[in-house]
N, C-alpha and C positions, 0 to 999 in steps of 0.2 A: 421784691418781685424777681421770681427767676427765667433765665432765658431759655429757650429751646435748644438744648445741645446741635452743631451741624451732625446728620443722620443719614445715612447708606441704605438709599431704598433698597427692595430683594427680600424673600424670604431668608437665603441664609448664603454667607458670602466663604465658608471654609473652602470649597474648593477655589475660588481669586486667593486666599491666604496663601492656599498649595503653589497655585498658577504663578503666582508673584516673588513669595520667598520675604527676602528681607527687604523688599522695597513695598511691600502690601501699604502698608501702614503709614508710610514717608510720601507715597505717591497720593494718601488719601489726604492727608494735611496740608500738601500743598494743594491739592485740588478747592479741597475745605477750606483755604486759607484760614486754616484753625489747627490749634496745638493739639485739639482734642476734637472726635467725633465719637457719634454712636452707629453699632453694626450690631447683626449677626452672626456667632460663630458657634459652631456645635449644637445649633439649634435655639443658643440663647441668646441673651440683649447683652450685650458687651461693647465697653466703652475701650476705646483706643486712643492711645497722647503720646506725644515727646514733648522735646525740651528740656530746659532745664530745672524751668519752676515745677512740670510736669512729672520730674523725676525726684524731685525735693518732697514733692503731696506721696508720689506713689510710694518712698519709702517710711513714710510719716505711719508706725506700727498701732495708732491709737486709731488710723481712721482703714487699714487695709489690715484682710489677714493670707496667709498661705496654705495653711491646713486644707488639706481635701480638693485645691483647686485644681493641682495638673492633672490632669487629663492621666486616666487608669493606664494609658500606651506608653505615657512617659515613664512612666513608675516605673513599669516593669521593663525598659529599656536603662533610662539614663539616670535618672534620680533614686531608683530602690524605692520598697514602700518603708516608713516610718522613717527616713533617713532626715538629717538639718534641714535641707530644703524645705521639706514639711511641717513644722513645727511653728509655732509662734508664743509669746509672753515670756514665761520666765522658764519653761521646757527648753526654749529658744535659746536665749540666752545664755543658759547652763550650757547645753548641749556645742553652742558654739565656743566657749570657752575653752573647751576641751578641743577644738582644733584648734583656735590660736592657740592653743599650748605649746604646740609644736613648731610653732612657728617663728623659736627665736632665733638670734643673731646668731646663736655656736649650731643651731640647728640645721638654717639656711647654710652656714657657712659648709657644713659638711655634707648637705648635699650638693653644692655644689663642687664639691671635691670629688663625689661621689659621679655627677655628670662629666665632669672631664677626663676623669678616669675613661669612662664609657665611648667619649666621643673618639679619646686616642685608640682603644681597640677598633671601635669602627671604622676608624681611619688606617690604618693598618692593614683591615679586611680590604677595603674599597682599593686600596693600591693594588692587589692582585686581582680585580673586576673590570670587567670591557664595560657594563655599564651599572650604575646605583642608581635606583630609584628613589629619591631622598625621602620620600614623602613615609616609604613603606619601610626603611631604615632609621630614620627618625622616629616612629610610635617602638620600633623595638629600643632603641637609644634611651627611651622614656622611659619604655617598662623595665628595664635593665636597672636605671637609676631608680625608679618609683618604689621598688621591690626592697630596691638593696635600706635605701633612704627609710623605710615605713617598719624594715625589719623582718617582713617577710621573707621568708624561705621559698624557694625555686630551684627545680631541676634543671638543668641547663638544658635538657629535651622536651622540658616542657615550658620555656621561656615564650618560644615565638608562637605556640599555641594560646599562650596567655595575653600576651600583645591583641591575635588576630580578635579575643575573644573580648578583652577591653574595647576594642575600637569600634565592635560590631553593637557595643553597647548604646555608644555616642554617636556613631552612621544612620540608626536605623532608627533613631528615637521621632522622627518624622515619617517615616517610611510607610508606605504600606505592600503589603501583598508579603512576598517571603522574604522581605530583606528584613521587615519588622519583626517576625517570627526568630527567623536567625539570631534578632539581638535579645530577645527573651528569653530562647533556647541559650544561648550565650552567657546571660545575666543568673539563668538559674543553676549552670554550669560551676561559675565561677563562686556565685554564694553559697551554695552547697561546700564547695574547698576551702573556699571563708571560714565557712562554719568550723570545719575539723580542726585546723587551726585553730582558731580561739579558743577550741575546748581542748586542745595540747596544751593552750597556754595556761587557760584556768587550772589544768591538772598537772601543775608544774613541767611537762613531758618536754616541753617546748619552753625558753626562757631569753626572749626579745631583750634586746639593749634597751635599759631604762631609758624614756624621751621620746621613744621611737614612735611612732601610732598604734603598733600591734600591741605594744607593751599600753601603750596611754589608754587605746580603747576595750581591749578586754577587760582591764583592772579599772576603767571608768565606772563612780556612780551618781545614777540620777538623782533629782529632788528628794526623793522617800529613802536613800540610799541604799539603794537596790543594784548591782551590776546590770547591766544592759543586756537585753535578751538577746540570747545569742545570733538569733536572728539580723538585729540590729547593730551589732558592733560589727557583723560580717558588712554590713552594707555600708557604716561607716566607716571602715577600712578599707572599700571597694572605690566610697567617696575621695580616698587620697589617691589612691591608683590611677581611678579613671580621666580625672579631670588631668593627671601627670602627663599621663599618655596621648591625649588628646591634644597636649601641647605642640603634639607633631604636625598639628595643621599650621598653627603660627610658626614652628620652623622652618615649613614650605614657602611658606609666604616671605617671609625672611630671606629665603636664599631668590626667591623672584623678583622681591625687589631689590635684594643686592645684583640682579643680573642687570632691572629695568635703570637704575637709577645709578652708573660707574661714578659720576661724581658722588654721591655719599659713600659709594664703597669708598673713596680715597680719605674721605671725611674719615671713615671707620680705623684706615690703617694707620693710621695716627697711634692709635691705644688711649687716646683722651677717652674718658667714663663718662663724659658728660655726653657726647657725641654716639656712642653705643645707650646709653640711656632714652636721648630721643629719639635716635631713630628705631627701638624697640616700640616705645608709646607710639609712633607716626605706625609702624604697621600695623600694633592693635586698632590704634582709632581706623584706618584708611581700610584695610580688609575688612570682609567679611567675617561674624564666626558668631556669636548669639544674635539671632535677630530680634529677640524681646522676653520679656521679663511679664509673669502672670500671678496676678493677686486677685483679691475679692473685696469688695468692701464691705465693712464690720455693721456699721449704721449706718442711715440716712446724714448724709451732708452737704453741705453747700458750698462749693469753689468758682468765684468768677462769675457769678452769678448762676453756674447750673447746678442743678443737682442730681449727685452720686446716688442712686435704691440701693439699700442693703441687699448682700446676693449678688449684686452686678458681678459678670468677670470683669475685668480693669487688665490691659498689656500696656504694657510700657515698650514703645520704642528704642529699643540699643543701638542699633547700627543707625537708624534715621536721626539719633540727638546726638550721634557720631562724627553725623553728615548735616547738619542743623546748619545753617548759612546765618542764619541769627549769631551762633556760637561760635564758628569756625570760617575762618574768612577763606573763599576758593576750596570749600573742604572735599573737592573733587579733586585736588592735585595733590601730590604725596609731598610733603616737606615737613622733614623732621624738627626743621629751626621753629616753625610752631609751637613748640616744647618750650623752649629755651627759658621763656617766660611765662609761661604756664603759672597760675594761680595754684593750683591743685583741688580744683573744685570737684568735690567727691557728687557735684549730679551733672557735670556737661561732660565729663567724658566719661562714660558708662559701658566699655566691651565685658565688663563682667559683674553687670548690677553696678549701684552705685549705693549713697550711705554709708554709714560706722560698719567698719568692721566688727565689731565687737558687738553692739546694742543691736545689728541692721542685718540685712541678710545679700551684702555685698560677699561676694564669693570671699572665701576666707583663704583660698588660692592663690590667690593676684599677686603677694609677693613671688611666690614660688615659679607662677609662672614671668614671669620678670625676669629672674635670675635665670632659669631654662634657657630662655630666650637669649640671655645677654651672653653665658657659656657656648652656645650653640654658636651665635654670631661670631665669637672670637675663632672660632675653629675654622666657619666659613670663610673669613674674612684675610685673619692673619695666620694660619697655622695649614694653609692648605694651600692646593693652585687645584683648576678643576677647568675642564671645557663643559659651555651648556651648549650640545648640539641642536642641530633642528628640530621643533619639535612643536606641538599645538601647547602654549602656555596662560591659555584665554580663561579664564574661572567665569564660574554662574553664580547673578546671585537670586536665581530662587532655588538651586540644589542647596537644602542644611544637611549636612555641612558645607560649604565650598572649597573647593581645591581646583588649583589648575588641574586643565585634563589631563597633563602628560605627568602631574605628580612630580615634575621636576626630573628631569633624567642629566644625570652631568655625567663626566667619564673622561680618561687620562687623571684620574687623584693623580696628584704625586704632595706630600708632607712636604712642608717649608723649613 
């Protein structure tokens, strides 16, 4: 016998989604005092859960699928259409393959050779600046390294156009009225230039460092061994960029709480790795920055006694199995030492999916953004002095993205 899932009377609750942000979801569970409720969104029956057991089911590929479920606005904002995110079985699979490819140790390593490069010019510039805004210096810091990193080619007049036009991809992917428009105009901008390039590449005209992405995904082939329509290797190219660039909200965040928390900055200037390690993961977990993860499910099933209809949409909670008190003891207060002893449980802590990298459709990024993170910290931390003037440094969490409102403004750089 199955039980009645707890359910969200209303015809349809997107706009409370809008209203709410990343607490939609967290605030219905605890109301629910259930890991899991049923709602309306977009006009349909959709189930919504955290946790961790929750997050174990929703990446479980035999009972959930992803093809066809984001929402037509995402696509053509933040995800691309036909891009990994999309995909499920052994297209999946394949397909992901081919970004860990590039994601190994001599790879990582030189990209982040490639971001500190990056962060020392920037530091450089900010010395002769009354004020930096870190928030809007940081996505260009990204795109600088994402370009160089992926093997892309870039004008240096048309860098910070590229920046503005990544970030308007990842801004607006909630958005509506013309900031949404912007990131489409934006997206179809940017894969149109995708396109020419790859087809440099396929016609020798153009010839990427073997490793690279540009090089791995033009010369990529699928199941039938076929090359990737050009289409598509534009957008999973766009796929290493955007997500690069985007890193620039966790470096915000990064320098806020190195402002909010002076005890861990001193923790930091140690240069012990293990201490720059957690307090990276303490402000993935603790900030804002995916509010949840959306699937469908495949067939009719049964968990916990309720049951899943085929067709459902299914979100998974990120930020609320972030902030799970089940999981995370006090997980309203910032403390990196929570790390220390970490299990590494790939479904309680989820800021960017959770699951096998490799089998699962956990962001195949995480390292990467990791090492951003960790580069970036050392420059805030040890390689600079900086005043954070007055300034409104409060973040929202129903605006996706969130970012403090002032974007972080510091001034007086001077190089250590």
């Amino acid at each position: 016998m199955t039980n009645s899932m707890p359910k969200e009377e209303g015809i349809d609750h997107s706009l409370n989604l809008l209203r709410e942000g990343y607490l939609y979801i967290l605030n219905r569970r605890q109301s629910f005092h259930s890991d899991l409720f049923e709602t309306r969104l977009l006009g349909k029956k959709a189930v919504c859960m955290g946790g961790k057991e929750a997050a174990d089911l929703f990446y479980d590929n035999s009972k959930f699928k992803r093809a066809g479920v984001a929402p037509n606005r995402v696509a053509e904002t933040l995800f691309g259409k036909k891009g990994v995110q999309t995909l499920d079985g052994d297209a999946h699979k394949h397909r992901k393959k081919m970004f860990m490819s590039i994601m190994s140790p001599v790879r990582l390593k030189k990209l982040n050779e490639i971001a500190a490069k990056q962060w020392d010019k920037a530091l450089t510039k900010w010395q002769q600046m009354a004020d930096v805004v870190l928030y809007e210096e940081a996505l260009e810091i990204m795109c600088r390294t994402a370009c160089e990193w992926a093997g892309v080619p870039v004008e240096e007049k048309e860098m910070k156009k590229l920046a503005d036009d990544l970030r308007a991809m990842f801004e607006s992917a909630t958005a509506i009225g013309p900031s949404h428009w912007a990131g489409r105009h934006a997206r179809n901008r940017v894969e149109k230039w995708m396109g020419n390039i790859i087809d440099q590449v396929r016609e020798e005209k153009l010839n990427p460092e073997e490793g690279t992405a540009l090089y791995t995904f033009a010369w990529h082939r699928d199941l039938e061994g076929n090359l990737l329509d050009q289409e598509v290797a534009s957008v999973e190219v766009i796929n290493i960029l955007r997500p690069i660039v985007a890193i620039g909200v966790y470096i915000t965040f990064s320098a806020l709480a190195v402002h909010h928390y002076p005890e861990e900055r001193k923790k930091l200037q140690s240069g012990d790795e293990k201490n720059a390690q957690m307090f990276v993961q303490e402000v993935r977990r603790f900030y804002p920055f995916f509010p949840f993860a959306a699937a469908e499910v495949k067939a009719d099933f049964t968990w916990k006694d309720y049951t899943f209809e085929k067709g459902t949409l299914t979100l998974l909670d990120l930020y609320g199995t972030n902030h799970d008190t089940n999981i995370w003891g006090n997980p309203e207060v910032f403390q990196p030492s929570r790390f220390e002893n970490w299990d590494g449980s790939p479904f309680s802590f989820i800021p960017q999916g959770g699951g096998d990298y490799y089998l699962g459709h956990r962001c195949a990024g995480e390292w990467v953004t990791i090492e951003m993170m960790k580069v970036s910290l050392d420059f805030l931390v040890n390689q600079m002095t900086y005043d954070v003037p007055e300034q409104d440094l409060s973040y929202s969490k129903v605006s996706i993205p969130s970012l403090p409102k002032s974007k972080v403004i510091i001034n007086n750089v001077q190089r250590v």
